[in-house]
ZARO-250532 format. One record per atom (N, C-alpha, C, O): residue number from 1; x, y, z. Coordinates in steps of 0.1 Angstrom, whole numbers. Atoms other than C-alpha are relative to their C-alpha. Layout:
N
num;px;py;pz
NUM;X;Y;Z
...
//
This chain:
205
num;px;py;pz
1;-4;-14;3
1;-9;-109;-147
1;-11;10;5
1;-23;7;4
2;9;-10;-7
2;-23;-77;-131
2;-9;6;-15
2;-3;9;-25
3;13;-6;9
3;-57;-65;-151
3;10;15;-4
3;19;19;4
4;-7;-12;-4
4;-43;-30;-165
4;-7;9;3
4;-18;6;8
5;3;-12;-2
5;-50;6;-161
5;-9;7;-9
5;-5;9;-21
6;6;-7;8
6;-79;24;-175
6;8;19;3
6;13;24;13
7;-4;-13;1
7;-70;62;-185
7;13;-1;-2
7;19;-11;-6
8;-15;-8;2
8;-36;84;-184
8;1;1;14
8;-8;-1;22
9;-5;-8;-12
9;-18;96;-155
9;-5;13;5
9;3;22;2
10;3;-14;-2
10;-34;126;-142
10;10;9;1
10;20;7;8
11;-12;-11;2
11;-14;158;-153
11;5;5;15
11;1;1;26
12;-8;-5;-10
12;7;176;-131
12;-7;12;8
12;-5;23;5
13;4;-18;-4
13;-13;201;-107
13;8;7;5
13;6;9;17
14;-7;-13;-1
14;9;225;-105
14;0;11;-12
14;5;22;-11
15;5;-10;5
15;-2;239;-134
15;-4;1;-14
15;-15;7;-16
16;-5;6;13
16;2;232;-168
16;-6;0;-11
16;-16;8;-13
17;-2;0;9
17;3;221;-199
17;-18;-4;-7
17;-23;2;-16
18;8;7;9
18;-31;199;-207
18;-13;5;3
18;-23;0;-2
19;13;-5;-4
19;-59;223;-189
19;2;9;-17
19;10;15;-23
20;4;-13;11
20;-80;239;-218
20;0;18;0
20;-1;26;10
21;-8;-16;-2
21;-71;275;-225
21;-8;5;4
21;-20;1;1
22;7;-8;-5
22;-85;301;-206
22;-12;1;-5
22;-22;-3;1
23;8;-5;6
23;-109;313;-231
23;-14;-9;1
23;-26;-6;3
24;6;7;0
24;-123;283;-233
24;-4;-11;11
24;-12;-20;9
25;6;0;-12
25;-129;274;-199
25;-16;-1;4
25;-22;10;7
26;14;3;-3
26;-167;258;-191
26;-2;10;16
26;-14;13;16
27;2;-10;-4
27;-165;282;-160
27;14;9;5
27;21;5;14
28;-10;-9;-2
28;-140;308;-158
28;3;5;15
28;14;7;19
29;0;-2;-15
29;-148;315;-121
29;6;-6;12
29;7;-2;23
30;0;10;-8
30;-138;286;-107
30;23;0;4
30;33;0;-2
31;-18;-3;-7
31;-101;289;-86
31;7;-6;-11
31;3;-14;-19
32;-9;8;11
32;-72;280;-107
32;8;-9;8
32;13;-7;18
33;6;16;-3
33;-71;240;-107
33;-2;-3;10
33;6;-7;18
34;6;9;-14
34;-95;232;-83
34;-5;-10;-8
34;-12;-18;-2
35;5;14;5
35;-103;205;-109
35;9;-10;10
35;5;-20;16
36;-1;12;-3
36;-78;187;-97
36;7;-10;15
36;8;-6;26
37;1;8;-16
37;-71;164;-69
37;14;-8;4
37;21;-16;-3
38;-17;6;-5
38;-38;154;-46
38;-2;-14;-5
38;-12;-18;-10
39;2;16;1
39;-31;116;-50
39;-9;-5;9
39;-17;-14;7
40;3;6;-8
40;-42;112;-19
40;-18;6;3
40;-25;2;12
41;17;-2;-1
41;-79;128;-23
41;-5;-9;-14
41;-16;-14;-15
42;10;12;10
42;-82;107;-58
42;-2;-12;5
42;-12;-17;1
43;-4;14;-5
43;-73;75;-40
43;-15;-1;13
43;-23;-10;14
44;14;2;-7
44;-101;82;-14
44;-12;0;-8
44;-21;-8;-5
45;13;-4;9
45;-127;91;-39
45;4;-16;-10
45;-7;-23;-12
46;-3;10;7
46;-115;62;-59
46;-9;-13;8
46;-16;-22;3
47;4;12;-5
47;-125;40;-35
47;-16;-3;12
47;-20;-12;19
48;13;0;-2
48;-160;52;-27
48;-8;6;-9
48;-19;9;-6
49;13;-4;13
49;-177;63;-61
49;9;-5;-13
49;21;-7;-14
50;-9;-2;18
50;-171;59;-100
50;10;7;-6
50;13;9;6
51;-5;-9;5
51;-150;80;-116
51;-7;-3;-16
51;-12;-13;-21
52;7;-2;13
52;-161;94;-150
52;12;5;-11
52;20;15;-12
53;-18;-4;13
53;-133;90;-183
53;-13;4;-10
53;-26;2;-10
54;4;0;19
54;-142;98;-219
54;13;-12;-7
54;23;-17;-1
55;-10;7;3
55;-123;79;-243
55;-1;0;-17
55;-11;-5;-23
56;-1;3;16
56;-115;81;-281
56;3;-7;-10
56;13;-10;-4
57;-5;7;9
57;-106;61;-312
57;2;11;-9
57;-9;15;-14
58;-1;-11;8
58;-92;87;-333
58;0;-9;-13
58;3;-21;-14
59;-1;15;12
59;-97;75;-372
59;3;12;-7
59;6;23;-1
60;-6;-10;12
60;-88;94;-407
60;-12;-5;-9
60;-15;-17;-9
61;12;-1;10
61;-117;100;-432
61;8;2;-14
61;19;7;-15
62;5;1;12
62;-121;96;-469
62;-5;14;-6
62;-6;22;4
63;10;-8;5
63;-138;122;-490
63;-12;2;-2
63;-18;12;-4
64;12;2;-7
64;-167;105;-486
64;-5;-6;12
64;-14;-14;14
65;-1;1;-16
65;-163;105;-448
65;1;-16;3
65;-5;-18;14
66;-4;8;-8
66;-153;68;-444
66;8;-1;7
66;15;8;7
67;-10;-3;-5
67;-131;57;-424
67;11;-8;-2
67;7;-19;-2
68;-6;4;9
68;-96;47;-439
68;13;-7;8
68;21;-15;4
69;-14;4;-4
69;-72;42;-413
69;-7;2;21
69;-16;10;24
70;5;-1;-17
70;-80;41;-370
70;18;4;8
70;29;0;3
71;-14;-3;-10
71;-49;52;-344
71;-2;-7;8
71;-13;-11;10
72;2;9;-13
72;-43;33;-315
72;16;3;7
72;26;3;-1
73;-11;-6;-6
73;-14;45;-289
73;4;-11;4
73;-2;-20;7
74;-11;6;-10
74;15;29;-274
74;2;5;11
74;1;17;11
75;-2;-9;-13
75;21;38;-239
75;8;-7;11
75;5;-18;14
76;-5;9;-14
76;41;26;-210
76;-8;-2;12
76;-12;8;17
77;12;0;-10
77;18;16;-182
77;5;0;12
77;17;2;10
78;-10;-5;-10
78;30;19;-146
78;7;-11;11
78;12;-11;22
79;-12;10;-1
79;45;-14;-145
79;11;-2;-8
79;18;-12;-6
80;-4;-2;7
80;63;-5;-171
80;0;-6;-10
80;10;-4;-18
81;2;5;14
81;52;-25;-199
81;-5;6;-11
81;-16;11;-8
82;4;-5;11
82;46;-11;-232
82;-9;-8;-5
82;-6;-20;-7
83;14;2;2
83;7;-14;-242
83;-4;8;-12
83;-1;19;-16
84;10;-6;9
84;-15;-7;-267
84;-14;6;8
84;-20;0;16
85;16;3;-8
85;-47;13;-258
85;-1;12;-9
85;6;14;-18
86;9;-9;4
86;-69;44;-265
86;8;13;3
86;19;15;8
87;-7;-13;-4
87;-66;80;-262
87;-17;2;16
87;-29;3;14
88;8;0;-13
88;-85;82;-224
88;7;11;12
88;18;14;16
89;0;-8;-11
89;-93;104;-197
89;-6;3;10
89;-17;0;8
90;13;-1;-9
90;-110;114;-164
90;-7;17;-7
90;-4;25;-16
91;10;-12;4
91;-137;142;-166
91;0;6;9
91;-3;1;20
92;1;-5;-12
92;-132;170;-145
92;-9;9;4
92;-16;15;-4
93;11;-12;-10
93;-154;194;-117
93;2;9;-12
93;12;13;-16
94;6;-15;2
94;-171;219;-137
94;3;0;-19
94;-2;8;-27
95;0;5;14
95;-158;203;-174
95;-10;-7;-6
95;-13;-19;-2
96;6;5;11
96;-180;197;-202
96;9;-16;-5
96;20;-20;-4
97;-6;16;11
97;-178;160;-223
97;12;10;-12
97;24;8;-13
98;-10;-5;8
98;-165;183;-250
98;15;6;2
98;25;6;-5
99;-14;-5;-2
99;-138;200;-233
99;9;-11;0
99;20;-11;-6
100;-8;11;-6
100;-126;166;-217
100;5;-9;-13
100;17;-13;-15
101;-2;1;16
101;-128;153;-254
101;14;9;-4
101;26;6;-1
102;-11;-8;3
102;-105;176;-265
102;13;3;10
102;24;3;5
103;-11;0;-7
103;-82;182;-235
103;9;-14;-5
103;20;-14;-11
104;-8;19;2
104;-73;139;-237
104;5;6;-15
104;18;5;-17
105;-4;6;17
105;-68;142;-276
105;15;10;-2
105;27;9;-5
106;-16;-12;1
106;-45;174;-275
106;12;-3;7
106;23;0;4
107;-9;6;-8
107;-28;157;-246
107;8;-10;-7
107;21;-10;-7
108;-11;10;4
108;-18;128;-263
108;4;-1;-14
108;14;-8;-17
109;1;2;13
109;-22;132;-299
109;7;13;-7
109;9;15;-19
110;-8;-15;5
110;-3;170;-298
110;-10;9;-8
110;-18;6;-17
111;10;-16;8
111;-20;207;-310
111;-4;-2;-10
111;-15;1;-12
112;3;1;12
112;-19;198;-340
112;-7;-14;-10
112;-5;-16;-22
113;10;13;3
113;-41;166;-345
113;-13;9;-3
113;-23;2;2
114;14;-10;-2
114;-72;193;-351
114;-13;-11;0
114;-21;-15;-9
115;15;11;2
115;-100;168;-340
115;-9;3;2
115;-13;11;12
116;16;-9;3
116;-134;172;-353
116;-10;-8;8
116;-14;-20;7
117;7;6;-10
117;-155;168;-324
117;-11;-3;-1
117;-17;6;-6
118;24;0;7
118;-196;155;-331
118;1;7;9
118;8;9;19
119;9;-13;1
119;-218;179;-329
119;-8;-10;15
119;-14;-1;22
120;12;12;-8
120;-238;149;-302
120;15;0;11
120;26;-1;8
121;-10;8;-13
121;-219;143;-264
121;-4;-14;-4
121;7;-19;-3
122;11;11;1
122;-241;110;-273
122;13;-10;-4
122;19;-5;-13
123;-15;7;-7
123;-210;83;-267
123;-8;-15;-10
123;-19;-18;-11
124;7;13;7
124;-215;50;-290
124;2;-13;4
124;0;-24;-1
125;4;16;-10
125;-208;27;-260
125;7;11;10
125;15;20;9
126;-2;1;-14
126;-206;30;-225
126;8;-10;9
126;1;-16;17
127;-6;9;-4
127;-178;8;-212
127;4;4;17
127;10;15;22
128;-4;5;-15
128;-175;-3;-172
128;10;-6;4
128;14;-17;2
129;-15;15;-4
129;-145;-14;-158
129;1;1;16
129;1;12;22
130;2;-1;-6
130;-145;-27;-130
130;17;-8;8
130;25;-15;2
131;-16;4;-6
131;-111;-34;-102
131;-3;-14;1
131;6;-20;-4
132;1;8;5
132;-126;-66;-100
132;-3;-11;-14
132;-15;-9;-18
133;4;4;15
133;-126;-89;-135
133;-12;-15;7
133;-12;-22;17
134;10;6;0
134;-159;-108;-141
134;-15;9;2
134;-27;4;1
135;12;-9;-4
135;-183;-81;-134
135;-5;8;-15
135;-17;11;-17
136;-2;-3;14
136;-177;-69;-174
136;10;-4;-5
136;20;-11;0
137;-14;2;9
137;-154;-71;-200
137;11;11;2
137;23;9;0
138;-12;-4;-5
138;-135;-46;-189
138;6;5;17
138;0;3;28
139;-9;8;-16
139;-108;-43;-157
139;8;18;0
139;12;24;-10
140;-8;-10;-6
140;-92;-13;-140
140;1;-3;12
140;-10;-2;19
141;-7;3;-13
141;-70;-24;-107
141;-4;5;9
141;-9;0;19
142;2;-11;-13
142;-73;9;-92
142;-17;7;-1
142;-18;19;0
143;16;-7;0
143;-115;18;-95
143;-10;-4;-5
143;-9;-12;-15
144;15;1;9
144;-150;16;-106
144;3;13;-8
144;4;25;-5
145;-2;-14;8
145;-146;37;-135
145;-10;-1;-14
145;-12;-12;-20
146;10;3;8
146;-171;44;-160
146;1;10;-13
146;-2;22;-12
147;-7;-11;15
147;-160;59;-199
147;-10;0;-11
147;-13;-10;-17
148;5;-3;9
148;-180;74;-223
148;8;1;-14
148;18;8;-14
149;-13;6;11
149;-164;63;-260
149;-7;7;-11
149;-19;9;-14
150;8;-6;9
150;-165;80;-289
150;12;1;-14
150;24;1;-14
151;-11;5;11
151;-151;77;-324
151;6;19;-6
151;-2;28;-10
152;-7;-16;8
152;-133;112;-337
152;13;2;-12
152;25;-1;-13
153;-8;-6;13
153;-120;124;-368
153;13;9;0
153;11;21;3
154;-7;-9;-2
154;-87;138;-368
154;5;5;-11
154;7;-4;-19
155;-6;0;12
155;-70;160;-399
155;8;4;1
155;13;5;-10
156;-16;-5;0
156;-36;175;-384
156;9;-12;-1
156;6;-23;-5
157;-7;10;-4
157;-9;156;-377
157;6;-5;13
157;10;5;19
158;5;9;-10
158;-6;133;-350
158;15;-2;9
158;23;-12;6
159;-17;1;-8
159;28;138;-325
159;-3;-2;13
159;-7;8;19
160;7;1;-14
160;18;121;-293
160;14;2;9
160;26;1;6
161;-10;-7;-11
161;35;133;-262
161;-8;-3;17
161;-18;-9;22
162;4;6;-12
162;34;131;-229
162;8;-16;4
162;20;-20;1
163;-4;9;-2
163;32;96;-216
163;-5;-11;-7
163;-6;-23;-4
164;5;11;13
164;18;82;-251
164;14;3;-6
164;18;14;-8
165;-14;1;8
165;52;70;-269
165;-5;3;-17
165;1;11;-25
166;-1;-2;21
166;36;68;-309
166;-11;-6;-2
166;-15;-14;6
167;15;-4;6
167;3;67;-327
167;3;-9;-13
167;10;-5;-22
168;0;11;7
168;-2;32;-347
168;-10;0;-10
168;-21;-3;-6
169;9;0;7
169;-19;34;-378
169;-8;-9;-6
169;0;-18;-5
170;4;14;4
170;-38;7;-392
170;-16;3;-5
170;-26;10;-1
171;14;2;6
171;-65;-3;-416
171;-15;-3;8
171;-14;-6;20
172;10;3;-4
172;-96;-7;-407
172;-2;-21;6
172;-8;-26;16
173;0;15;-4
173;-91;-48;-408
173;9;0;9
173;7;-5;20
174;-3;6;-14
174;-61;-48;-390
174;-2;5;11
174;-1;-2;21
175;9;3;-13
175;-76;-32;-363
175;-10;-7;8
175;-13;-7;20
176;7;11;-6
176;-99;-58;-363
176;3;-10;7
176;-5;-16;14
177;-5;12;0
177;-76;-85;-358
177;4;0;13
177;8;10;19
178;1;10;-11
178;-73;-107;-329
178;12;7;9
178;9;14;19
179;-10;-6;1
179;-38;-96;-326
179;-1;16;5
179;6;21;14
180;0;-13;-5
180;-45;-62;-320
180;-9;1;16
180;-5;4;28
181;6;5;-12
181;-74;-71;-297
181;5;-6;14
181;2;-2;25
182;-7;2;-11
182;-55;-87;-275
182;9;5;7
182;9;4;20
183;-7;-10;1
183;-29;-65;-275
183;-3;11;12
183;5;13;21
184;9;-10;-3
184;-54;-35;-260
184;-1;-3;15
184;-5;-14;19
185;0;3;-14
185;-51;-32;-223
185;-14;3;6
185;-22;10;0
186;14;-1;-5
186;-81;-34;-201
186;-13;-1;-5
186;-21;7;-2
187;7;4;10
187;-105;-53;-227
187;-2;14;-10
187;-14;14;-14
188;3;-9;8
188;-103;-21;-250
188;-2;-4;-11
188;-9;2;-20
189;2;3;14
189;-99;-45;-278
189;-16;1;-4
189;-19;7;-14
190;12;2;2
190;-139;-52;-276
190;-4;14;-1
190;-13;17;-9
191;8;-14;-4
191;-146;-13;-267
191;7;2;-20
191;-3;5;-27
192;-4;0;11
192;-124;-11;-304
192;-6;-5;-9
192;-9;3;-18
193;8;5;8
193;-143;-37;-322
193;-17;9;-2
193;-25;10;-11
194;16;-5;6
194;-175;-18;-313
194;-2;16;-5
194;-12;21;-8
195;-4;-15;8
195;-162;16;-326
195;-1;-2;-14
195;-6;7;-21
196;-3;4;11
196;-155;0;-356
196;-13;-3;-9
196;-14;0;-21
197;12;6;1
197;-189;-15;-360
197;-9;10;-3
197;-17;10;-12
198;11;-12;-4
198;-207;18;-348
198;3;7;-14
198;-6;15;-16
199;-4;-7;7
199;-192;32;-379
199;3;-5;-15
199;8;2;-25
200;0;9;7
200;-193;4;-402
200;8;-7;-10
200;6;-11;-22
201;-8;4;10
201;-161;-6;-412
201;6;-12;12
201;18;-13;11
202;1;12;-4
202;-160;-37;-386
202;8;-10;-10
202;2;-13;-20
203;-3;12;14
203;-132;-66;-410
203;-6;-10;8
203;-16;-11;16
204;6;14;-9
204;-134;-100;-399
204;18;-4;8
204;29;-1;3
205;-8;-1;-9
205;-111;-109;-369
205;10;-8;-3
205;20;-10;4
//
């Protein structure tokens, strides 16, 4: 079976829906979307540098900020099998971590997920995936791609859209479990376990 897909589909440039709002724009100056790129300029750049994702595990807090419950998305992937994975993204020209953070989560997770971003870009693993498998634990087909991971708190409610189907909630253990891990396309289960860990509600598998 083909390794899967790290990230989402890149939105639609023509105009849309998942760029951060004006106001909030890391530079306002910059043409409207020159972030983003034809197929056919990602597919070259794809195949001579890294690309740079972020990547989330959205969780739900306690009142003493543990964490009680983790999300994990359903998605169709573009062989059309329905997958479990993350909320992920590329990083674009002239965007901040934080924006890119937020763009992905609003994207898939809907306006109304209000997710509380740290205060730190400071990412609690650095996962590589590489189009070849053996080089790491994780595998993307189409690139060298390189994702900054980060665990986030969300307190709205959670209506994923786009081309995330529905937002799987689960204990902290069974996110641990084997079953889920395996599940997780593009070794995400491990990038999962070590979220879990970083944050210290790690069950046993």
């Amino acid at each position: 079976m083909a390794p899967m897909s790290v990230g989402t589909p890149d939105p639609d440039p023509s105009g849309s829906s998942s760029r951060p709002n004006p106001g909030t724009e890391p530079n306002s100056a910059l043409e409207p979307n020159s972030a983003w790129l034809s197929d056919l300029e990602l597919a070259d750049i794809r195949r001579r540098m890294p690309i740079l994702y972020v990547e989330a595990v959205p969780v739900r807090l306690d009142g003493s900020g543990q964490v009680t419950e983790v999300g994990i998305l359903l998605r169709g992937n573009e062989w059309g099998k329905i997958t479990r994975t993350l909320v992920s993204g590329r990083v674009m020209y002239g965007e901040t971590l934080r924006h890119a953070l937020y763009r992905h989560l609003e994207k898939d997770l809907g306006p109304m997920a209000f997710p509380q971003l740290p205060p730190s870009p400071v990412p609690f693993s650095v996962a590589e995936y590489f189009p070849i498998p053996g080089f790491s634990g994780y595998t993307d087909d189409r690139q060298h791609a390189v994702a900054l991971a980060y665990v986030v708190p969300v307190t709205g409610t959670c209506e994923p859209r786009q081309d995330a189907l529905e937002i799987t909630w689960m204990t902290p253990d069974e996110a641990s479990s084997q079953d889920v891990h395996d599940d997780l396309e593009g070794g995400r289960g491990t990038l999962l376990r070590t979220a879990l860990a970083s944050v210290g509600v790690l069950g046993r598998p």
